[in-house]
C-alpha positions as CSV (number, residue, x, y, z in Angstrom):
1,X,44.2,-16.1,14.3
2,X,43.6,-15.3,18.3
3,X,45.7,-13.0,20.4
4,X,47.5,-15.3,21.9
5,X,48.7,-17.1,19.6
6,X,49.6,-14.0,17.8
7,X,51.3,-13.2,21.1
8,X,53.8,-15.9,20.8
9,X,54.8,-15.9,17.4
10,X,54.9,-19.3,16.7
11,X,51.1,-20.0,15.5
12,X,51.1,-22.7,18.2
13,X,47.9,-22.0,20.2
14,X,49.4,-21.5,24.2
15,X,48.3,-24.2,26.3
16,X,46.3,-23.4,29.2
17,X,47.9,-24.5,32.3
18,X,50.2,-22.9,34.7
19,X,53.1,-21.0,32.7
20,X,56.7,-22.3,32.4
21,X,59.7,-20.5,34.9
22,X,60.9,-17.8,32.6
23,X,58.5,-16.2,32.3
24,X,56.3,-15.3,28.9
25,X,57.6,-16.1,25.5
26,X,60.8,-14.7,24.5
27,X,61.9,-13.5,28.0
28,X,65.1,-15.5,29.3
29,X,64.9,-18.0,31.8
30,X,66.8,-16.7,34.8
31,X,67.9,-20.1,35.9
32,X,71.7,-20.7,35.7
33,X,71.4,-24.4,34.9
34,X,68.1,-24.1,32.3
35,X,68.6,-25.1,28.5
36,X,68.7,-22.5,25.5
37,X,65.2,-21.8,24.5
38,X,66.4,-22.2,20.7
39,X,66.8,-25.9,21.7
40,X,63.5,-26.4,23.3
41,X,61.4,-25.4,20.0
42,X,60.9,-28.3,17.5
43,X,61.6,-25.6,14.8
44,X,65.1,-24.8,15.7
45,X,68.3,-26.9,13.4
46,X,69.6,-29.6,14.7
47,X,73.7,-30.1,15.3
48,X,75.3,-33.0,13.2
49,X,76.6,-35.1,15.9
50,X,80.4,-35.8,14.6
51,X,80.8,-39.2,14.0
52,X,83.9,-41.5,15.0
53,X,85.4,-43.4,11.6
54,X,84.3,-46.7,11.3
55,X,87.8,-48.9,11.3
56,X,88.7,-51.3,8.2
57,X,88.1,-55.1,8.9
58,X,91.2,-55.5,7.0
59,X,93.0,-53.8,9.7
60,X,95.0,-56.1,11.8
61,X,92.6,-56.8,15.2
62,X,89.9,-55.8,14.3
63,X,87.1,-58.5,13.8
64,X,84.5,-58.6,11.3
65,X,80.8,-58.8,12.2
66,X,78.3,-60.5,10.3
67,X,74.7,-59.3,10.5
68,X,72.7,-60.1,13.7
69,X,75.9,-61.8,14.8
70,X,77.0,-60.2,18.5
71,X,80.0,-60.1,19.5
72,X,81.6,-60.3,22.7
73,X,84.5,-57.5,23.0
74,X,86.1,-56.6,26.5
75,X,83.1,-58.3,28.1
76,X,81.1,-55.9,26.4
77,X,78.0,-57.2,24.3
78,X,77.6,-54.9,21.5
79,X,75.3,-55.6,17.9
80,X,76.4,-55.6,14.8
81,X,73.4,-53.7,13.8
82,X,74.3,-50.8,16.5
83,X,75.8,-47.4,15.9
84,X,78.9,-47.7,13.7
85,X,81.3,-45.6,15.9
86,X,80.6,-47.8,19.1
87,X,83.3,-50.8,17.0
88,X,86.4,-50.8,18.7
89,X,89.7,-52.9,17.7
90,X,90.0,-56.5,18.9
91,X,92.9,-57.4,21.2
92,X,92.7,-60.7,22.1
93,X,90.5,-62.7,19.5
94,X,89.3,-66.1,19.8
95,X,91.2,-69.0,18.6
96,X,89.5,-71.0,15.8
97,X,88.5,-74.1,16.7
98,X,88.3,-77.1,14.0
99,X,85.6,-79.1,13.6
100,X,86.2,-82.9,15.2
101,X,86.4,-85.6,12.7
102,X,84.1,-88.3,12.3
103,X,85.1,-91.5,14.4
104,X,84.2,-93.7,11.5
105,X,87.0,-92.3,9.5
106,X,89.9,-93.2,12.2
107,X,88.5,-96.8,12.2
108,X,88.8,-96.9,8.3
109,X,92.2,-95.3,8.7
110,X,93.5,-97.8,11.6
111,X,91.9,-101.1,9.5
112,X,93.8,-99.9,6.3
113,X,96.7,-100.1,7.9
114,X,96.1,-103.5,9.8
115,X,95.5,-104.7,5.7
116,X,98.3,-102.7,4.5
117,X,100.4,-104.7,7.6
118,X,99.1,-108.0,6.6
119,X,99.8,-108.2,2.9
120,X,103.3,-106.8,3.4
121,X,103.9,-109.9,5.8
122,X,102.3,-112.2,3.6
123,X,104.0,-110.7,0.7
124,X,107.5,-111.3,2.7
125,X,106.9,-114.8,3.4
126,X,106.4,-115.7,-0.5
127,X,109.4,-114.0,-1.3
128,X,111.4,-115.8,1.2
129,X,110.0,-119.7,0.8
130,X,110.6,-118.8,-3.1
131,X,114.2,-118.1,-2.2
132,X,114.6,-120.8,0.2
133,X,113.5,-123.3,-2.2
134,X,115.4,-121.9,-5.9
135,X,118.6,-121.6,-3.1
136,X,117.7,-126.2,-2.4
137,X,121.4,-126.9,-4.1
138,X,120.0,-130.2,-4.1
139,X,117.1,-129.6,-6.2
140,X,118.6,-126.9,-7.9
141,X,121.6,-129.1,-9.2
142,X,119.1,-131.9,-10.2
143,X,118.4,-132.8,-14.1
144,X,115.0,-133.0,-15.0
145,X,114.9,-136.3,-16.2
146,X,115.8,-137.4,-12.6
147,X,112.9,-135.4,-10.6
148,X,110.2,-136.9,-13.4
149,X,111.9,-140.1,-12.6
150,X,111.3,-139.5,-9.0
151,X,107.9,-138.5,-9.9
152,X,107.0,-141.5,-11.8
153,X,108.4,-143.5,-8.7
154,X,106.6,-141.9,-6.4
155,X,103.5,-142.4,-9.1
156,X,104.2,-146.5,-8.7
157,X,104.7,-146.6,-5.3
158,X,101.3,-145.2,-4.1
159,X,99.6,-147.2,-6.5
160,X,101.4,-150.5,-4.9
161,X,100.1,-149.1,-1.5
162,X,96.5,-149.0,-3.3
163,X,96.8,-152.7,-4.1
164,X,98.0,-153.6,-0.9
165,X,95.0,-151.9,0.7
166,X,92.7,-153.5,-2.0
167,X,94.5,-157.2,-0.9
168,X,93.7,-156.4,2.3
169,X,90.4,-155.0,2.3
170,X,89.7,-158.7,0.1
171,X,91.0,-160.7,2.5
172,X,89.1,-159.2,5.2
173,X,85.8,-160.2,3.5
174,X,87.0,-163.7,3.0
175,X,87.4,-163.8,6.8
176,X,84.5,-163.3,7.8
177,X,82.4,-164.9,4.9
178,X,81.1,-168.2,6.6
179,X,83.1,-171.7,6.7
180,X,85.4,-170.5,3.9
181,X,86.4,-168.1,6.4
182,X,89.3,-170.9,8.2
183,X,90.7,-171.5,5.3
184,X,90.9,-167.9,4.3
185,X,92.5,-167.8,7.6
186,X,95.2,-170.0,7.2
187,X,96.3,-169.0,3.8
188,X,96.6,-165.1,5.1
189,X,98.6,-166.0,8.3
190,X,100.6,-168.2,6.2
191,X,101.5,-164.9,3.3
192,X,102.2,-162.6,6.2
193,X,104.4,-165.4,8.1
194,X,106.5,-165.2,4.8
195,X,106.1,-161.0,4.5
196,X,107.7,-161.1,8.3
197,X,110.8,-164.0,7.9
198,X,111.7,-161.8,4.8
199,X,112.1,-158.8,6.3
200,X,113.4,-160.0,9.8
201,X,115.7,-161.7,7.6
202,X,114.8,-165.6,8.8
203,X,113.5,-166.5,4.9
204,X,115.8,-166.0,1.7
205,X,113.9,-164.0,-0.7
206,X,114.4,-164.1,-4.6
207,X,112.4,-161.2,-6.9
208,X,114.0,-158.5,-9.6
209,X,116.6,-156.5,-8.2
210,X,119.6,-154.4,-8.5
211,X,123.7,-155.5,-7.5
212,X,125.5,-152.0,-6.2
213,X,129.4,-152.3,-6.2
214,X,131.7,-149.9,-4.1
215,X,135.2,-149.6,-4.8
216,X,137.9,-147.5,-2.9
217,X,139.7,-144.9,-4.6
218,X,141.8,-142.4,-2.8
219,X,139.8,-142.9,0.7
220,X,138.5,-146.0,2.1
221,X,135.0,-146.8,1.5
222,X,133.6,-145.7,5.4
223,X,130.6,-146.8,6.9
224,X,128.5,-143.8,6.8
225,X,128.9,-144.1,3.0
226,X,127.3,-147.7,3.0
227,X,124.5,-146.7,5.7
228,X,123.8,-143.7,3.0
229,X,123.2,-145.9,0.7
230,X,121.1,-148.6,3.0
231,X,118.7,-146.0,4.0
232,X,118.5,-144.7,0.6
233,X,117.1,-147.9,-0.6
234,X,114.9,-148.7,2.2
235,X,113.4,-145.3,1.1
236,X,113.4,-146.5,-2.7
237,X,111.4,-149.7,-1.6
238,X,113.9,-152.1,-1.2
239,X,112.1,-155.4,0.0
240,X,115.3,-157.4,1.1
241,X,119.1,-156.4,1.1
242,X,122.0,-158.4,2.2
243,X,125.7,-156.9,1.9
244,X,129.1,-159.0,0.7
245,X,132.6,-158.5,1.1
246,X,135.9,-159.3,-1.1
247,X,136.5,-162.3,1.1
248,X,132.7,-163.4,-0.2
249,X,131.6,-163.1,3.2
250,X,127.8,-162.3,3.2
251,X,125.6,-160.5,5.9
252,X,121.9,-159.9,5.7
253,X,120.5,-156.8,6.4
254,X,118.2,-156.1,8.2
255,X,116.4,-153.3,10.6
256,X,118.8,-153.5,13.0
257,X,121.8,-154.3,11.3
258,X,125.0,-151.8,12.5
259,X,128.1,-151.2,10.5
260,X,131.6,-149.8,11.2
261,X,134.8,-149.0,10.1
262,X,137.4,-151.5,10.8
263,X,141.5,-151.7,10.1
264,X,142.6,-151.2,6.5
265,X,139.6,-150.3,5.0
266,X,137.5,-152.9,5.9
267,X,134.2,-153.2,7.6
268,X,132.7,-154.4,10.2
269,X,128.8,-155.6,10.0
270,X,126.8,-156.9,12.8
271,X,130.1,-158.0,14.1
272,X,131.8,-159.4,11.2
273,X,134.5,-158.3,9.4
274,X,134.0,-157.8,5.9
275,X,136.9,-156.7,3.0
276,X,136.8,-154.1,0.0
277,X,135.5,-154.3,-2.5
278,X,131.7,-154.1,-1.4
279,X,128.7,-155.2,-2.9
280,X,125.1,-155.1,-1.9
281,X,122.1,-156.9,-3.6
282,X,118.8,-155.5,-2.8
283,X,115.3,-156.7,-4.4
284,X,113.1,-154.0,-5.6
285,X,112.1,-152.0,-8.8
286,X,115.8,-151.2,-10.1
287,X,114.7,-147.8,-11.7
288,X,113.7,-146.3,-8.3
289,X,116.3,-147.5,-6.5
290,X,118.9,-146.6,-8.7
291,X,117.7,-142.7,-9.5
292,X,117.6,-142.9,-5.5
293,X,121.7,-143.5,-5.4
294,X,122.4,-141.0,-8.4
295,X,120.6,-138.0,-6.6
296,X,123.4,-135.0,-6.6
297,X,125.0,-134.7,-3.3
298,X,124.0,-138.2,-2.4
299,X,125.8,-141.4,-1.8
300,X,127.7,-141.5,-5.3
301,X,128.4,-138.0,-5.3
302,X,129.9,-138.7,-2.0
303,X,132.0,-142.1,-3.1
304,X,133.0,-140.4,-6.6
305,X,134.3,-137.2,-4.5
306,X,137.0,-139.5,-2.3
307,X,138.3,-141.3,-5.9
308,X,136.0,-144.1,-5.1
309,X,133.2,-145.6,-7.8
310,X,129.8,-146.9,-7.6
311,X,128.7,-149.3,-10.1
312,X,125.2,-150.6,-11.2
313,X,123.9,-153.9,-12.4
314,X,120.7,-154.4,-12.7
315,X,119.0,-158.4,-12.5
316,X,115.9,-159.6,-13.1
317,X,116.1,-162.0,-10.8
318,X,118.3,-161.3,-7.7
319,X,118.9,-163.4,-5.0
320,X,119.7,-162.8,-1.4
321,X,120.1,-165.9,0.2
322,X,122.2,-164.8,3.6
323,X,120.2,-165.3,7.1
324,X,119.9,-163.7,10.0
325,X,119.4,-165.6,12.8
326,X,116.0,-165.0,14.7
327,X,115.8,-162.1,17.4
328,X,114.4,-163.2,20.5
329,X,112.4,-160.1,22.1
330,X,112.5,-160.2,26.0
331,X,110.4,-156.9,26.6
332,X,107.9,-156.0,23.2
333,X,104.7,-157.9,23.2
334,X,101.8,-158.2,20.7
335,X,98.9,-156.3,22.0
336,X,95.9,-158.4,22.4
């Protein structure tokens, strides 16, 4: 080992250069501001710099810190991967923020309850036409014989409309099928010439039929009670009607025919004064026309209720034989 590192005692050879202020090694630095010479050598101990506790993240404000995550605290921008001791407590943390939800599911929510909204009306309307119609006192105090009666009529009558269409329909190709066609013509004018005088009342008609009787009981019969019953069988199919009094004094009825209540129970029809006891004979299927009167809450209902009574008689071949005498029109005309 040379001198001079012998010299200064720390086996470091002394670099060669202009020496330090202070002087040789070990001779104090007379500076007032310069450092401890122990603290310049890499040889001398360290101090342990005192280290600040590191607080809890369960204490309340402070905020944990992932990893790489930084944090922004007092405007400050500090690492999670710095020194411990630089973590400080959170005042005022962030508010959490939710994630938005999806738009689709507000449109599934909003059309489930446009369906929900629409059965429930649906489902309200049922419930009240089902009360509506068991509530009908008319239907609900009907036998069931009656409405299969009603049935069946209703059954006949469409299929008489069917032949009538057929009849027509026939007739139509006989028009217009060559020389036969005149004759053709003639007879058809001539059927529906009879079909009109029967029911403007100008022909007397003969066919099976039914005889209704009204008798007076407590009240009058009134004239509502026997327009009932005239529009009741008009609706059953009656084909010709005509109506006669006590007196035997017979009136034809017809579309136009008017009825009211005249002095001591009496009637008046088309401007003739007919007396009680009252009897109409209509042609037509008897059946239908009669289930048509005996409908509860119709015109016998209504006759039996005032003490009165409504009998039947049913003819296989009824007669009505009264005229009217024919209407002359002064404003209707046949469209050509």
């Amino acid at each position: 080992m040379s001198d001079e590192q012998t010299e200064t005692g720390t086996g470091w050879p002394q670099p060669a250069g202009p020496v330090r202020p202070g002087g040789p090694a070990g001779e104090p630095d007379p500076r007032p501001d310069a450092p401890d010479p122990d603290e310049l050598s890499p040889l001398a101990p360290q101090k342990p710099v005192p280290q600040e506790p590191v607080p809890s993240v369960d204490e309340p404000g402070v905020a944990p810190v992932d990893d790489g995550a930084t944090v922004d605290l007092g405007g400050v921008s500090r690492s999670a991967e710095s020194d411990p001791s630089d973590a400080r407590p959170v005042q005022d943390a962030a508010p959490v923020v939710e994630p938005a939800k999806p738009a689709g599911r507000s449109r599934l929510s909003t059309a489930g309850v446009m369906i929900v909204a629409l059965l429930a009306l649906l489902g309200f309307t049922l419930v009240v036409q089902l009360k509506t119609t068991s509530t009908d006192p008319t239907l609900g105090a009907t036998r069931q014989e009656d409405l299969v009666r009603i049935l069946s009529d209703l059954d006949a009558r469409e299929s008489r409309l069917q032949q009538d269409i057929r009849a027509l329909e026939d007739s139509q190709r006989q028009l217009a099928s060559g020389e036969q066609g005149r004759q053709a013509a003639l007879d058809e004018a001539t059927r529906r010439a009879d079909e009109l005088g029967i029911l403007a009342g100008t022909l007397p008609a003969v066919g099976p039929g039914l005889t209704v009787q009204f008798t007076s009981g407590g009240k009058p019969i009134s004239a509502d009670q026997v327009l009932d019953a005239v529009q009741e069988l008009r609706g059953a199919g009656a084909e010709a009607m005509q109506i006669s009094g006590g007196d035997r004094a017979t009136v034809r009825i017809i579309a136009s025919t008017f009825f009211l209540d005249g002095e001591n129970g009496s009637l008046v029809v088309e401007g003739r004064r007919l007396a009680g006891p009252f009897t109409i004979t209509v042609i037509g299927d008897p059946a239908t026309m009669r289930t048509a009167l005996n409908i509860p809450g119709g015109v016998v209902a209504s006759v039996r209720g005032d003490g009165g009574n409504v009998t039947f008689g049913e003819r296989e071949v009824a007669e009505v034989s009264a005229l009217h005498a024919p209407i002359k029109l002064e404003h209707a005309r046949p469209v050509s």
